[in-house]
PLY file of the C-alpha trace (Angstrom):
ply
format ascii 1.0
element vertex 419
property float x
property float y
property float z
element edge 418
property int vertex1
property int vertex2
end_header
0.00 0.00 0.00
3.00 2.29 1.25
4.72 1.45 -2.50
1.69 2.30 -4.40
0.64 5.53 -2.48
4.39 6.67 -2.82
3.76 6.11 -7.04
0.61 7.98 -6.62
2.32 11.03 -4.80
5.05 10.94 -7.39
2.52 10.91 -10.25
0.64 13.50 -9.03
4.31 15.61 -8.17
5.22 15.07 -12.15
1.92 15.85 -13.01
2.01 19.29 -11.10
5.41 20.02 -12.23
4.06 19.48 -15.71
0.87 21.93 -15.11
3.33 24.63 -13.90
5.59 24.26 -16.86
2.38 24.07 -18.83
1.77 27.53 -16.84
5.28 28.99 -17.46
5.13 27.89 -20.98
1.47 29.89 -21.61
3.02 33.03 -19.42
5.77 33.41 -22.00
3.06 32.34 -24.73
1.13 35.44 -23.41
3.97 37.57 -23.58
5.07 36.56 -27.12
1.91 37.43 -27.90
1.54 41.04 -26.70
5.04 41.81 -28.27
3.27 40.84 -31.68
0.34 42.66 -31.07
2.89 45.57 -30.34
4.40 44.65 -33.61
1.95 43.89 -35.34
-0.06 47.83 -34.54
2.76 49.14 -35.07
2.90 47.69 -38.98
-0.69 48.46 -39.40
0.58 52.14 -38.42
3.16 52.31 -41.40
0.70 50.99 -43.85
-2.20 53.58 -42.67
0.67 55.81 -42.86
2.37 55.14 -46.00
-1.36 54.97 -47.65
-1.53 58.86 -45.99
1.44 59.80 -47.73
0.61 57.98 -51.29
-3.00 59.92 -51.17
-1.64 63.41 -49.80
1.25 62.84 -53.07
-1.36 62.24 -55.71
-3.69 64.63 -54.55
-0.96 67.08 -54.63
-0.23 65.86 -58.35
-3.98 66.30 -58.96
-4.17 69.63 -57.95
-1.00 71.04 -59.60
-2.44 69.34 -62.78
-5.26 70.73 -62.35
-3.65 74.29 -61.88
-1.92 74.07 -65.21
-4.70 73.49 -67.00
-7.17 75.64 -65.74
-9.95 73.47 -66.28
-13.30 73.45 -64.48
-15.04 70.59 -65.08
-18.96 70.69 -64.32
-20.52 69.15 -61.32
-21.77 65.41 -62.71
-18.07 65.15 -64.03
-16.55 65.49 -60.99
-17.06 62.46 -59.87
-14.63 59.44 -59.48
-14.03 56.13 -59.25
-13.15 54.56 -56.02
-9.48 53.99 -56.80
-9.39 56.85 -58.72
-10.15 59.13 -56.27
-7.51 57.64 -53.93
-4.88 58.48 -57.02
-6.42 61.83 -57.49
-6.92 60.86 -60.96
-10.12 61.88 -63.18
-11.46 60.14 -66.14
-10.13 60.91 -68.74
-11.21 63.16 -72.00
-11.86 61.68 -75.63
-10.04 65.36 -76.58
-6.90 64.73 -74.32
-6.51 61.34 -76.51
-3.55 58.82 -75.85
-1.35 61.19 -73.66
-4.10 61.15 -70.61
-4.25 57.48 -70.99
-0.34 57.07 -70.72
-0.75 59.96 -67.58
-3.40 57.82 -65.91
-1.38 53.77 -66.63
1.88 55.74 -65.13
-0.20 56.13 -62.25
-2.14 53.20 -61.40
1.34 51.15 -62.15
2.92 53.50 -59.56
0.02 52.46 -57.36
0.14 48.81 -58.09
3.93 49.27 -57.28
2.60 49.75 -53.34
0.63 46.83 -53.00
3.41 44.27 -51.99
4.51 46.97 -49.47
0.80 46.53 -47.75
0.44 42.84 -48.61
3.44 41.47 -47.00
3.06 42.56 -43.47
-0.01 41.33 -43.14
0.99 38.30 -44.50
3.83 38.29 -42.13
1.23 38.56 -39.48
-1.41 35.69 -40.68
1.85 33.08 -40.75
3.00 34.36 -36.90
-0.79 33.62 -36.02
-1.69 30.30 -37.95
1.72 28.90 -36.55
0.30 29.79 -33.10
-3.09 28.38 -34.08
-1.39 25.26 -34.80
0.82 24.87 -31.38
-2.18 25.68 -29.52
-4.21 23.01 -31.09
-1.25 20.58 -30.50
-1.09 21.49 -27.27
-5.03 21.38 -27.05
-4.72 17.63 -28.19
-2.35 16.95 -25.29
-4.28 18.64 -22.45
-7.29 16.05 -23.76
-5.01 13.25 -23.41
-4.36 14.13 -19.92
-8.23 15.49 -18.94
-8.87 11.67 -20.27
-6.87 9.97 -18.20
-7.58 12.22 -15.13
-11.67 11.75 -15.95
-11.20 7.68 -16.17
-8.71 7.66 -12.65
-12.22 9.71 -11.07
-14.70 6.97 -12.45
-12.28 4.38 -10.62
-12.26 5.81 -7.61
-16.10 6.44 -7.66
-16.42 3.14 -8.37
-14.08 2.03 -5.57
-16.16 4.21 -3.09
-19.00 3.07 -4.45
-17.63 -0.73 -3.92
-16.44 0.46 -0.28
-20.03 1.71 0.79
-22.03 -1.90 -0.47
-19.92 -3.28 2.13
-21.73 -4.93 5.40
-19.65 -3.75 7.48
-18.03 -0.28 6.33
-14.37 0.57 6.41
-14.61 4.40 7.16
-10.70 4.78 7.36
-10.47 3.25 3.62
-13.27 5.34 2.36
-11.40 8.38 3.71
-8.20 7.65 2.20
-10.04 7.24 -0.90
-12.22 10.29 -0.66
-9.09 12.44 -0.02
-7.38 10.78 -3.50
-10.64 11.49 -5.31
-10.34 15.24 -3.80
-6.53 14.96 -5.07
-7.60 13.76 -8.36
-10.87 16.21 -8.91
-7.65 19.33 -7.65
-5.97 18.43 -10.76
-8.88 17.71 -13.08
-9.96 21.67 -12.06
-6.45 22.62 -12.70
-6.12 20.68 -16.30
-9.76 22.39 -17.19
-8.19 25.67 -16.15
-5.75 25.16 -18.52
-8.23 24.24 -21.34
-10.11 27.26 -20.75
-7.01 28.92 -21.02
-5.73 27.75 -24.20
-9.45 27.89 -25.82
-9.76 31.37 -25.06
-6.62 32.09 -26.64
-6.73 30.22 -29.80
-10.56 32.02 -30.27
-8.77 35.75 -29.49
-6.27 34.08 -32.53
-8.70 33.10 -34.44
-10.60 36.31 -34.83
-6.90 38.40 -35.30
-6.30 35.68 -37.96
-10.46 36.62 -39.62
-9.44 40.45 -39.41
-6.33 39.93 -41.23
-7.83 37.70 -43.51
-10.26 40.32 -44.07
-8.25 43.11 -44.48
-5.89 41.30 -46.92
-9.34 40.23 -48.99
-10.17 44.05 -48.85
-6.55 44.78 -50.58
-6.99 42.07 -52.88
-9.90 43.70 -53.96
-8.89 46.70 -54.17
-5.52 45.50 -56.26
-7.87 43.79 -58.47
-9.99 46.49 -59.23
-6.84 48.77 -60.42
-5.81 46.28 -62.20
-9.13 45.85 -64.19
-8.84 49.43 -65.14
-5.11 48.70 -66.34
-6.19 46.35 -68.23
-8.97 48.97 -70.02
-6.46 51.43 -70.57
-4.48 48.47 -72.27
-7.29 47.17 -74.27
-8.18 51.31 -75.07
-4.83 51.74 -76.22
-4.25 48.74 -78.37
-7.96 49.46 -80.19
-6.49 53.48 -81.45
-3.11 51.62 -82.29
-5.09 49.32 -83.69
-7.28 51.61 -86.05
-4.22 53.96 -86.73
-2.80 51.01 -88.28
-5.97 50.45 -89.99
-6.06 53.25 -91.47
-2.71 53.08 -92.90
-3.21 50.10 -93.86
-6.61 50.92 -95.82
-4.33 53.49 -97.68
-1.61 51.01 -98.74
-4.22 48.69 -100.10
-5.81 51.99 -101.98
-2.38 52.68 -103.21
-1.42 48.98 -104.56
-4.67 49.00 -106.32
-3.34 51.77 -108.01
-0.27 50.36 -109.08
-2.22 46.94 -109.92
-4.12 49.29 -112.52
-1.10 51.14 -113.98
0.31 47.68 -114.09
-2.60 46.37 -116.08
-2.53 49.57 -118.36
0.90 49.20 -119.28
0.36 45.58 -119.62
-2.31 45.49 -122.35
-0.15 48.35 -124.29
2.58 45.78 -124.35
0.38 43.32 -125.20
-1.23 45.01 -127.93
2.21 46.63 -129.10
3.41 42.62 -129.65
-0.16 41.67 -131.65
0.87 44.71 -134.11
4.82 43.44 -134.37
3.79 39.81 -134.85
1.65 40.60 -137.53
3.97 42.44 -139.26
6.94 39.33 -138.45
4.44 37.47 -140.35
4.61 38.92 -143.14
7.76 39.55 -143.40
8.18 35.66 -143.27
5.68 35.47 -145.67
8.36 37.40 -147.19
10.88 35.66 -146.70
9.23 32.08 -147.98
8.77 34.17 -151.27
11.93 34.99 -151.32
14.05 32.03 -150.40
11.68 30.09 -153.05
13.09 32.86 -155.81
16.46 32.26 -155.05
15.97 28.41 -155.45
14.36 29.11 -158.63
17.27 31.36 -159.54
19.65 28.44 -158.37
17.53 25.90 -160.61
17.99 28.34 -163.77
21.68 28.94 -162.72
22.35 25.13 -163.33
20.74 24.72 -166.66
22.23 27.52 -168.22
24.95 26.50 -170.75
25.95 29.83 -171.89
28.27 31.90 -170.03
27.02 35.29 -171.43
23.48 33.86 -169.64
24.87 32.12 -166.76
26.72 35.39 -165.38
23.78 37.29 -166.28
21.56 34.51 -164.20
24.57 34.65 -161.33
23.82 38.76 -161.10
19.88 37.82 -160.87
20.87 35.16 -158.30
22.66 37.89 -156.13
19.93 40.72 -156.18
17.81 37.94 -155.00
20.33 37.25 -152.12
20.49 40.79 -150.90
16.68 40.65 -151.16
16.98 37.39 -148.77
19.31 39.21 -146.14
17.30 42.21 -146.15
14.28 40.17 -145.23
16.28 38.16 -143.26
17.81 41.36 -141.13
14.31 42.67 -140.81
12.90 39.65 -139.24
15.94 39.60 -136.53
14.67 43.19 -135.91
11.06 42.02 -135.04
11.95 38.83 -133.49
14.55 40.98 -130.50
11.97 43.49 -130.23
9.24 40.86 -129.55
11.72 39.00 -127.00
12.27 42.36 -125.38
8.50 43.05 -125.19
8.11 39.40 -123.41
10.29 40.22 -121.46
9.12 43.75 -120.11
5.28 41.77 -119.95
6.90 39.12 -117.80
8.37 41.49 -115.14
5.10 43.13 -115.22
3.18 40.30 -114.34
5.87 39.09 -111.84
5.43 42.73 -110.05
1.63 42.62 -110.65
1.54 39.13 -108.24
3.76 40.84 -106.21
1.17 42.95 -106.05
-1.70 41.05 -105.35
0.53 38.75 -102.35
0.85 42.33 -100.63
-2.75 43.09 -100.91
-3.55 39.58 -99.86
-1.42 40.03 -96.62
-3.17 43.56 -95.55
-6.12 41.96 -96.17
-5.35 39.95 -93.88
-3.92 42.76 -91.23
-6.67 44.76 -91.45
-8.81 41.41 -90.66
-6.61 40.72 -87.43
-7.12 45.14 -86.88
-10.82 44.52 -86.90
-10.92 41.83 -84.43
-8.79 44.01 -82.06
-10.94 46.78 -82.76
-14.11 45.01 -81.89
-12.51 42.88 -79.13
-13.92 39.62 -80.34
-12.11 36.68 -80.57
-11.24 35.38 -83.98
-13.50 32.11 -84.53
-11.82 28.93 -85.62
-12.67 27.90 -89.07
-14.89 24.17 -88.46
-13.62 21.60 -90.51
-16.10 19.84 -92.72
-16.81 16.33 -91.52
-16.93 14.03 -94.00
-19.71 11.49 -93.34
-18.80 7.74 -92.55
-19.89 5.86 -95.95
-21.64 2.54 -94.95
-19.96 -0.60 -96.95
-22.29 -1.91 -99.20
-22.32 -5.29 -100.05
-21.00 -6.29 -103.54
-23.11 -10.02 -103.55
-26.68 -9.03 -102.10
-26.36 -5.15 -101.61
-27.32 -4.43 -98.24
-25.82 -1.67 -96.38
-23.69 -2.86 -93.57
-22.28 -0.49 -90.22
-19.15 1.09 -90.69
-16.33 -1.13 -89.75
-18.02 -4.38 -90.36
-15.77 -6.78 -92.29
-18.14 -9.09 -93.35
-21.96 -8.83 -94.56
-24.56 -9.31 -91.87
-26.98 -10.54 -94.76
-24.84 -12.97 -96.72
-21.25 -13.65 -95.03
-19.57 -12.12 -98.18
-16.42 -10.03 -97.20
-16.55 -6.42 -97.41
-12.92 -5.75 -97.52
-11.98 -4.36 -101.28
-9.52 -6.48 -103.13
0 1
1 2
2 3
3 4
4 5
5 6
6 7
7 8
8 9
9 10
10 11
11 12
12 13
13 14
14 15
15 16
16 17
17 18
18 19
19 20
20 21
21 22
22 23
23 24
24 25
25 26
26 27
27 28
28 29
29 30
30 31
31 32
32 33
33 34
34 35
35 36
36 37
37 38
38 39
39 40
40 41
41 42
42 43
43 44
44 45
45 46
46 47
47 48
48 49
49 50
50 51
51 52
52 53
53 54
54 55
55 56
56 57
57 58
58 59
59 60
60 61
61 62
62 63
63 64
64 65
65 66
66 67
67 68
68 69
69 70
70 71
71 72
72 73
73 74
74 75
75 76
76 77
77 78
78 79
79 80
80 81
81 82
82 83
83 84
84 85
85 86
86 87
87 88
88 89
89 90
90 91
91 92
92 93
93 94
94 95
95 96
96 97
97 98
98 99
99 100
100 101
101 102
102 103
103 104
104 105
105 106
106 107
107 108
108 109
109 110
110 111
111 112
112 113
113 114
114 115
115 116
116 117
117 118
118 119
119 120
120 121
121 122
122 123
123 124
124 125
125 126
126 127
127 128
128 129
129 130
130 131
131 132
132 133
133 134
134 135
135 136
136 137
137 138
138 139
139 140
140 141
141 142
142 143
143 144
144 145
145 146
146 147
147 148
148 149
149 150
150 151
151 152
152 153
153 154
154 155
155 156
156 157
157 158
158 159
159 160
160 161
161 162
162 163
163 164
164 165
165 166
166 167
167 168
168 169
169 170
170 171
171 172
172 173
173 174
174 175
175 176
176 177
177 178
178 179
179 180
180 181
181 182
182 183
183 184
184 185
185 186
186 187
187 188
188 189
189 190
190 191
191 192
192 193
193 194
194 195
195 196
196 197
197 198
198 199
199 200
200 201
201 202
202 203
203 204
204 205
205 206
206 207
207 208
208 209
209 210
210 211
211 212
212 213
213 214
214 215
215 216
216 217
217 218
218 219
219 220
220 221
221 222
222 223
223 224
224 225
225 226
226 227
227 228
228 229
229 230
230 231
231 232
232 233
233 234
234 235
235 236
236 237
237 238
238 239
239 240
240 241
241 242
242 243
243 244
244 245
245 246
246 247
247 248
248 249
249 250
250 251
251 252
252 253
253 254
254 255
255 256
256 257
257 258
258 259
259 260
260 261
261 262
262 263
263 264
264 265
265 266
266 267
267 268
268 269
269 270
270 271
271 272
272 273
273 274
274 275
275 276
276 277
277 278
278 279
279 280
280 281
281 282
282 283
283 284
284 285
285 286
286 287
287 288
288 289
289 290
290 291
291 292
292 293
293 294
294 295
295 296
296 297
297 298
298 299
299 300
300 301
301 302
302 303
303 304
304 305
305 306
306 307
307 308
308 309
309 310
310 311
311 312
312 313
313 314
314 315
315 316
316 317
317 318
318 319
319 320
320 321
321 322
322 323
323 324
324 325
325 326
326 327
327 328
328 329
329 330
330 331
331 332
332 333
333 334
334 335
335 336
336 337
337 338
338 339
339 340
340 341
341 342
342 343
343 344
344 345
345 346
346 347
347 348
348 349
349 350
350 351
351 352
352 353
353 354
354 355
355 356
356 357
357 358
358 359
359 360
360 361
361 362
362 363
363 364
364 365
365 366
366 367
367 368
368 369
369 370
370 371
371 372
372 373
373 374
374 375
375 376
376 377
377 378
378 379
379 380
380 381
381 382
382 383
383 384
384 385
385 386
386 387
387 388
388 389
389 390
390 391
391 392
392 393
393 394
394 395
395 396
396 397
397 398
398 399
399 400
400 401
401 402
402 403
403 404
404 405
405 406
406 407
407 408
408 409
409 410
410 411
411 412
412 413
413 414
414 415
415 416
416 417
417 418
């Protein structure tokens, strides 16, 4: 009995000692926990401070802008957009054109700039207090181990007393001694509760720092968001005036190569008309020429059966005004035939330039298609292939139409595989 009520003692000793380190442990928990609240007000200080400072700066901007321009605006355009106003920016005027729109993205990328600045703190401050979420819900799961075990150590000794009382005759020293151990026992039970409480009431004051961060880095999200929506406007705004500048150039170049197309044409058909008129003339002259090679054969045929030299030369000096006749003809025809070649050749270039032509017009045809699109900021739809339908195999033997993919006819067993 002495052995077991020393154990007792000493478990209940350790079990103390543990409570109190428990108790130490939450002390300097505590204290940890003010110096990041400290820390933590004083960061939400800089950032209410540094947001001061960014709004003072671009209202300052705003009003010396608005100082050199001497503008008054009337009263329903006075009014801003959330983030704008922040910014000190207004919206901007068709009149003022690209350069306000440049102004204004400077500006909200000067803002978006910030945002990491405000974000990371508060970040900072949501991984301090889900790391002490998590050790408190460790230590949470530990306390339960021990409330367990303190609970089922009660229910035995209830049931001991319980055991004690049923007895004939009572033992009133025993029940005492096991009275005082449940009185022990239900000390350290409070004591472990206390604890609970403890640690419960600090991981809920945790939880709702850890909501109104959350919160507050949602309402900067938000707001980051909503700038960059408008950054992306100003994109989309400035890409659709790029967009139908280049348009319009564009429109002009086609204008122009239509144009040149038509001056290429003209020239074309002058060529080609200028050739008709020379080939017509080649043909005669090799007309001509026929004529005259078939005189100088003639010649040639008389030249041979003439026996008398008084009439041969005379037939030689025949032969030889034929023979400048030929070379004439002959040196005429050369002429035409270069000229033609060179007029091929000048109507060849001109229909290599005129396809030239036509390729350029093609390709700011297609430019000004891909300036439309951006213009009306629809996406270009996918041209849909045409499906060709699945042909049903007919039978070659009976003629009945069989599902695609069959090899052999349903109807008659012939194969439907082509040979």
């Amino acid at each position: 009995m002495k052995k077991e009520e020393e154990e007792r003692k000493k478990r209940e000793e350790e079990e103390r000692k543990r409570m109190e380190e428990e108790k130490t442990k939450r002390e300097e928990d505590e204290k940890k926990e003010k110096e990041n609240e400290e820390r933590r007000r004083k960061i939400e200080k800089d950032i209410e401070k540094q947001a001061e400072d960014i709004k003072r700066e671009a209202e300052k901007e705003a009003k010396e802008s608005a100082k050199s321009k001497k503008i008054e605006k009337p009263e329903q355009e006075k009014e801003e957009k959330p983030f704008e106003k922040k910014l000190g920016r207004k919206e901007p005027r068709k009149e003022e054109g690209i350069l306000d729109l440049k102004k204004e993205e400077a500006e909200i990328r000067k803002e978006l700039a910030t945002f990491p600045e405000r974000k990371n703190p508060i970040e900072e401050i949501k991984r301090i207090l889900q790391e002490k979420s998590a050790d408190l819900e460790k230590r949470l799961s530990e306390l339960s181990d021990t409330e367990n075990e303190v609970e089922t150590r009660v229910s035995a000794l209830e049931k001991k007393e319980s055991e004690l009382a049923s007895l004939g005759t009572r033992n009133l020293g025993k029940e005492k001694e096991t009275e005082k151990e449940r009185w022990r026992i239900e000390e350290l039970r409070k004591e472990v509760e206390n604890n609970r409480w403890s640690l419960e009431k600090e991981k809920e004051k945790i939880e709702r720092k850890l909501k109104e961060a959350d919160e507050e880095y949602s309402a900067i999200l938000k707001e980051e968001n909503k700038i960059k929506a408008r950054l992306k406007e100003i994109e989309r705004t400035k890409e659709k005036e790029k967009a139908e500048k280049d348009k319009k150039l564009l429109q002009d170049q086609f204008g122009k190569i239509g144009q040149e197309k038509n001056e290429l044409e003209n020239k074309g058909k002058v060529l080609e008309s200028k050739k008709e008129d020379l080939q017509k003339i080649l043909e005669d002259v090799l007309k001509k020429e026929k004529e005259t090679e078939e005189n100088v054969k003639f010649v040639e045929e008389k030249e041979k059966m003439a026996a008398d030299p008084a009439q041969k030369r005379s037939i030689e000096k025949e032969r030889r005004g034929k023979e400048e006749e030929r070379r004439s003809v002959e040196t005429k025809k050369w002429s035409l035939q270069g000229v033609i070649e060179k007029i091929e050749g000048e109507i060849k270039a001109i229909n290599k330039e005129y396809e030239n032509a036509k390729e350029r017009e093609r390709k700011i045809v297609l430019q000004i298609k891909e300036a439309d699109v951006i213009i009306s900021g629809e996406k270009p739809q996918p041209e849909k292939k045409e499906e060709k339908p699945i042909q049903e195999p007919v039978c070659l033997k009976c003629g009945k139409k069989n599902n695609p993919g069959q090899k052999f006819c349903t109807q008659c067993g012939a194969s439907l595989l082509k040979s």
